[in-house]
Steps between C-alpha positions, in 0.01 A plus 500: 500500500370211684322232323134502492282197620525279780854482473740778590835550500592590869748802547863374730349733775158350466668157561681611805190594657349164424798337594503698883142509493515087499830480727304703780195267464736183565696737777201538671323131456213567293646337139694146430801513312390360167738195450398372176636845341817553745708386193409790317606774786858554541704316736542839769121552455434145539683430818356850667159377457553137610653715801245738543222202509668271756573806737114585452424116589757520839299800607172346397384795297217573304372188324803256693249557846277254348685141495256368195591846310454360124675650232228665215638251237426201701153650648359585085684160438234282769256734358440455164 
C-alpha cells in the first residue's frame, strides 16, 4: 500500500516513466541535466543524459536557442 502523506513510495514502472518522461525533456532541449545529482544516477543513465543534452545544444533545441539560457537553480539562486 503506498505510504500516505507527502511522501510516496514510487512503483519501478512509475520511475521509468519519470525517468523517460525527463530523458525526452533533455532529448528535446527544454530541461538541463541536473549536475549536482549526476552522482546519484547510474553511470549508463548518466552518460545518456550528458549525451542527450549536448546533442540538444549542437542542434540548438528548445531552451539551447537562447545563448543566455539559465539553468532554474542558478535563476531562484540570483533571485532570492
Amino acid at each position: 500500500m503506498p505510504q500516505e502523506g507527502p511522501i510516496r513510495q514510487r512503483s519501478a514502472p512509475s520511475m521509468l516513466r519519470v525517468a523517460m518522461w525527463d530523458l525526452s525533456r533533455s532529448r528535446s532541449g527544454m530541461a538541463w541535466h541536473y549536475k549536482a545529482y549526476q552522482h546519484e544516477q547510474p553511470t549508463q543513465e548518466r552518460l545518456v543524459y550528458r549525451d542527450e543534452e549536448e546533442a540538444a545544444k549542437a542542434a540548438k533545441q528548445g531552451l539551447w536557442k537562447d545563448p543566455k539560457a539559465m539553468p532554474t537553480w542558478a535563476w531562484r539562486k540570483s533571485s532570492t
